[in-house]
C-alpha positions as CSV (number, residue, x, y, z in Angstrom):
1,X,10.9,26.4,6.3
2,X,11.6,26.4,10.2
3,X,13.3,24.1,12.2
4,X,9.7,23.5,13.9
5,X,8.2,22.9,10.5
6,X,10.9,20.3,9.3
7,X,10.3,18.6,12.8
8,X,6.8,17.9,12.3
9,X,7.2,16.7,9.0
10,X,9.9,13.8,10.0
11,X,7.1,13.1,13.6
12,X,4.3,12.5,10.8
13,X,6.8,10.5,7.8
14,X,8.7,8.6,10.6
15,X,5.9,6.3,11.6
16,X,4.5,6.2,7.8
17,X,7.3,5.1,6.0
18,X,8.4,2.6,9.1
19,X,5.2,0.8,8.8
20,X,5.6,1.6,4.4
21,X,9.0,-0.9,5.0
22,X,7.4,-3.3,7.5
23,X,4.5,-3.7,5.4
24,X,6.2,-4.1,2.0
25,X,9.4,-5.5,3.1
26,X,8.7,-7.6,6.6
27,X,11.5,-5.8,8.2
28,X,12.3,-3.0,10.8
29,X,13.4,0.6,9.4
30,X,15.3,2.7,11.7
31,X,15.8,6.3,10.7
32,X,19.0,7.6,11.5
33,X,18.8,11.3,10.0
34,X,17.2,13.3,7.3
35,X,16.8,15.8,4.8
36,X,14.0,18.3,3.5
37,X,14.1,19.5,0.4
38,X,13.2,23.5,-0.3
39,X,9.5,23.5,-0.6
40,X,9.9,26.1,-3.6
41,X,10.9,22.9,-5.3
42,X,9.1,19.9,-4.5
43,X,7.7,18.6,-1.3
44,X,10.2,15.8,-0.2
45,X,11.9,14.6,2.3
46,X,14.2,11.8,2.6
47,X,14.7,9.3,5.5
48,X,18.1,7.9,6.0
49,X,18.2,5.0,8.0
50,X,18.8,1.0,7.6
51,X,17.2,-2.5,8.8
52,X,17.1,-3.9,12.2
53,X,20.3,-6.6,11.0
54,X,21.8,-4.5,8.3
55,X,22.8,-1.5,9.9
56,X,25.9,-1.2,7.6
57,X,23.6,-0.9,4.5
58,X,21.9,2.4,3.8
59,X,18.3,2.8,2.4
60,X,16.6,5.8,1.8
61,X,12.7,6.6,1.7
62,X,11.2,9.7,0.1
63,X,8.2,10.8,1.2
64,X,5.8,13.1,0.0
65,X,5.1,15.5,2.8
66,X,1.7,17.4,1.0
67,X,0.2,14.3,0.4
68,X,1.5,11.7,3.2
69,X,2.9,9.1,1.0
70,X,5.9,7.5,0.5
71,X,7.1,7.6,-3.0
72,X,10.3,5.4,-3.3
73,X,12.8,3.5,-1.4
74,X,16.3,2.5,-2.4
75,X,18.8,0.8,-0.8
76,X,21.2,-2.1,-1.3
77,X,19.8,-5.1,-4.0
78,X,18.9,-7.9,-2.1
79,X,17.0,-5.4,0.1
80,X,14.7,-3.9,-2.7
81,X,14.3,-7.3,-4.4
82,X,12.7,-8.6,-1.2
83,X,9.6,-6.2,-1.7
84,X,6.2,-8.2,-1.3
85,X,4.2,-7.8,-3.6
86,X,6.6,-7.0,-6.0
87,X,4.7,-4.4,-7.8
88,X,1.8,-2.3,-6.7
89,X,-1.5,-3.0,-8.2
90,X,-3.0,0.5,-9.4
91,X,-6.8,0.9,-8.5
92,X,-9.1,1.6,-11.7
């Protein structure tokens, strides 16, 4: 994958999962760098970043570049217990 490829990816996931983490976490994500995994195995990519306040703890988002979505976030405890709502409701 080129470097133009990868760059697109992270202009289309950056304001996704942002707005993902303001959404289901009221707070403000700021990416800091990145990684994009070999599309020969899945279609990923992670954002490495933290919280406007909390710029010493790490989260991560993956993001599923095919289909738009984010798929997970971790980070630090307190920061993935403060998810609203606390699980997703799946559509029938």
């Amino acid at each position: 994958m080129s470097t133009a490829d990868q760059q697109k990816i992270v202009e289309t996931a950056t304001p996704i999962s942002t707005q993902y983490i303001k959404q289901y976490y009221n707070a403000e994500f700021v990416v800091t760098s990145h990684d994009v995994d070999n599309p020969s195995i899945h279609s990923r990519l992670y954002l490495y970043g933290y919280v406007t306040g909390h710029e010493d703890e790490r989260i991560t988002v993956s993001y599923n570049y095919d289909t738009q979505e984010v798929l997970s976030v971790e980070g630090v405890g307190w920061f993935i217990d403060s998810r609203n709502p606390k699980k997703e409701i799946s559509s029938p």
